[in-house]
C-alpha positions as CSV (number, residue, x, y, z in Angstrom):
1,X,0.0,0.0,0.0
2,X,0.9,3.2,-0.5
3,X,-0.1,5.1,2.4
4,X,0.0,4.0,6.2
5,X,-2.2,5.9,9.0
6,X,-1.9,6.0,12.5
7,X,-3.9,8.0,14.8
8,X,-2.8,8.2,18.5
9,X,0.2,6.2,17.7
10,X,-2.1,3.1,16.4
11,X,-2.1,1.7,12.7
12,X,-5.4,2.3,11.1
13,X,-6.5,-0.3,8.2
14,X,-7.7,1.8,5.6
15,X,-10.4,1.0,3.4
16,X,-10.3,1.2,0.0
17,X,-10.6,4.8,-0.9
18,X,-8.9,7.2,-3.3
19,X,-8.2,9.8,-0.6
20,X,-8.6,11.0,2.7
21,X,-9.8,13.9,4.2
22,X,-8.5,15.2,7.7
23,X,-11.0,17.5,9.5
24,X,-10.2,20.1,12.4
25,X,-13.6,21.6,11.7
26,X,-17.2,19.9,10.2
27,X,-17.3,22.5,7.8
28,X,-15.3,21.7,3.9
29,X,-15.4,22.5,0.6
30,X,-17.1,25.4,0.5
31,X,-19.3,24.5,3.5
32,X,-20.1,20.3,2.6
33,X,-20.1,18.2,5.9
34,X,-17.7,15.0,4.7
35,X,-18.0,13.6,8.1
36,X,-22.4,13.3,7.9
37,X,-25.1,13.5,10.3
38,X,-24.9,12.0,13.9
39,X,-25.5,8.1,13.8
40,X,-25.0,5.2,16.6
41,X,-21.0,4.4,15.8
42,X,-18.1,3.7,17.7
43,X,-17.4,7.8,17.1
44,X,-18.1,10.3,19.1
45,X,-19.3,13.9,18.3
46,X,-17.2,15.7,16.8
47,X,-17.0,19.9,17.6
48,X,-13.8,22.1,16.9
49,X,-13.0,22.6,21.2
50,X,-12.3,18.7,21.6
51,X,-9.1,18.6,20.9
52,X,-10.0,15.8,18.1
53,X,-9.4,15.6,14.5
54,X,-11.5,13.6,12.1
55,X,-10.4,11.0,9.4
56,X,-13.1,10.6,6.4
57,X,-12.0,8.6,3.1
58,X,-13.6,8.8,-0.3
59,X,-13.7,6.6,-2.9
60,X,-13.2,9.0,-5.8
61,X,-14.2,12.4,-7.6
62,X,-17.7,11.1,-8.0
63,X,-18.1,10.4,-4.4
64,X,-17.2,13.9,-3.3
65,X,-19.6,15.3,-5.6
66,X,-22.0,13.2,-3.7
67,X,-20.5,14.8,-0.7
68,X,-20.9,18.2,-2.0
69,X,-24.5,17.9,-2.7
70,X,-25.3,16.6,0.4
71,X,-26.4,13.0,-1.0
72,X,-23.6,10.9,0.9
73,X,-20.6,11.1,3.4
74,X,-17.3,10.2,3.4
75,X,-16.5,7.1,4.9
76,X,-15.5,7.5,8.7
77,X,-12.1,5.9,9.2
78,X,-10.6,7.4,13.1
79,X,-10.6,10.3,15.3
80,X,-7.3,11.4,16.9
81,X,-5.4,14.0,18.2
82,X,-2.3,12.6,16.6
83,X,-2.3,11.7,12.7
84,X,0.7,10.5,11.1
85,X,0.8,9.2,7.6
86,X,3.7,7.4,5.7
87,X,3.9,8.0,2.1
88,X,5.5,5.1,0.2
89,X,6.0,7.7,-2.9
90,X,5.3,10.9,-4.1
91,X,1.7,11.8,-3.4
92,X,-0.8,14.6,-4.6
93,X,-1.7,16.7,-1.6
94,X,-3.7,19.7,-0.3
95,X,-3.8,21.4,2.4
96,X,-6.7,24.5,3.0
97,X,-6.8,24.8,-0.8
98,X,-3.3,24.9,-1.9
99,X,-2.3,21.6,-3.8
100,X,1.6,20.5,-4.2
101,X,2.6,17.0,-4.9
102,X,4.4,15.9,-1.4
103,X,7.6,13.5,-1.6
104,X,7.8,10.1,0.3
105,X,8.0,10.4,4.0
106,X,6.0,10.6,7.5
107,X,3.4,13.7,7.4
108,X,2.2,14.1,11.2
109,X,-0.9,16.6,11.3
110,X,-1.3,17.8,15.5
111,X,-4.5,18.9,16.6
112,X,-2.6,21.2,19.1
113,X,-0.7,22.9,16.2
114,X,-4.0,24.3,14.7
115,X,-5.0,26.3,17.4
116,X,-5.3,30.2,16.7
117,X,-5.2,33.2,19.3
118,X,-7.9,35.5,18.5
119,X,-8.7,39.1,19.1
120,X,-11.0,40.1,21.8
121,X,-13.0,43.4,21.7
122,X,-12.1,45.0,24.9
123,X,-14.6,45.8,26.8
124,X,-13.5,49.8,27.7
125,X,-14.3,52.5,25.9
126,X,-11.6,53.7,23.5
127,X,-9.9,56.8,24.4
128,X,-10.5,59.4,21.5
129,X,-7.8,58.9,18.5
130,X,-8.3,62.0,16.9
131,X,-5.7,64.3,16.5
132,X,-5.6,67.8,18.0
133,X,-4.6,70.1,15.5
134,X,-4.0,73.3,16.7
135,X,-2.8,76.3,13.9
136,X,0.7,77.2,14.7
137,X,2.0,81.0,16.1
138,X,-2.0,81.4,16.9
139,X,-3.0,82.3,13.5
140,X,-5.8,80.7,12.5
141,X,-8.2,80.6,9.6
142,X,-9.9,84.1,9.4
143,X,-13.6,84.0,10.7
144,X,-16.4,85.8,8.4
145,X,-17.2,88.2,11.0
146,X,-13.2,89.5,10.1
């Protein structure tokens, strides 16, 4: 084979897909859900704050327009906050739309590493930020009463 997952350290068997598809958020593509609605598996819930990432598979360019449309999922193949996978050979790859062709060799995707720090509005009011201009020598614009 030419790719090997783990997740958390354990091999994963992969089935037989054309790709796969690693999830921080439920949201892809341009707002498709690869990983589906909620139904009674040995997966829990995924949300963004869990510290989880997903692993979907799909079985070809057919199959993610299925995915797109909202007909079908992916397949659901782990969830882990450790993914490493072993590329046999050079691979196609993309990563939040930009697509390179990776060489052979261990790719480990962290959830910890995709964590951003926002911006918080601060609650106090903002000190005006205008600037005082004040004419220079005291001469000022002439008034119309001059």
């Amino acid at each position: 084979r030419e790719v090997r997952l783990e997740v958390d350290g354990k091999v994963v068997e992969l089935p037989p897909v054309e790709g796969i598809i690693i999830l921080n958020i439920l949201s892809w593509g341009s707002g498709a859900n690869p990983w589906g609605p909620e139904r009674e598996d040995h997966f829990s819930k995924p949300n963004h704050w869990d510290g989880m990432l997903e692993v979907v598979g799909v079985t070809g360019v057919v199959h993610l327009g299925q995915i797109q449309s909202g007909l079908r999922s992916a397949m659901r193949i782990a969830q882990g906050g450790h993914i490493k996978i072993h590329l046999n050979c050079e691979t196609p790859v993309q990563v939040d739309g930009e697509p390179w062709v990776q060489s052979a060799g261990d790719v480990v995707v962290l959830k910890s590493a995709l964590k951003a720090t926002m911006l918080k509005k601060n609650k106090m009011k903002r000190r005006n930020t205008e600037p005082n201009i004040l004419p220079a020598n005291g001469e000022g614009c002439k008034s119309s009463d001059d």
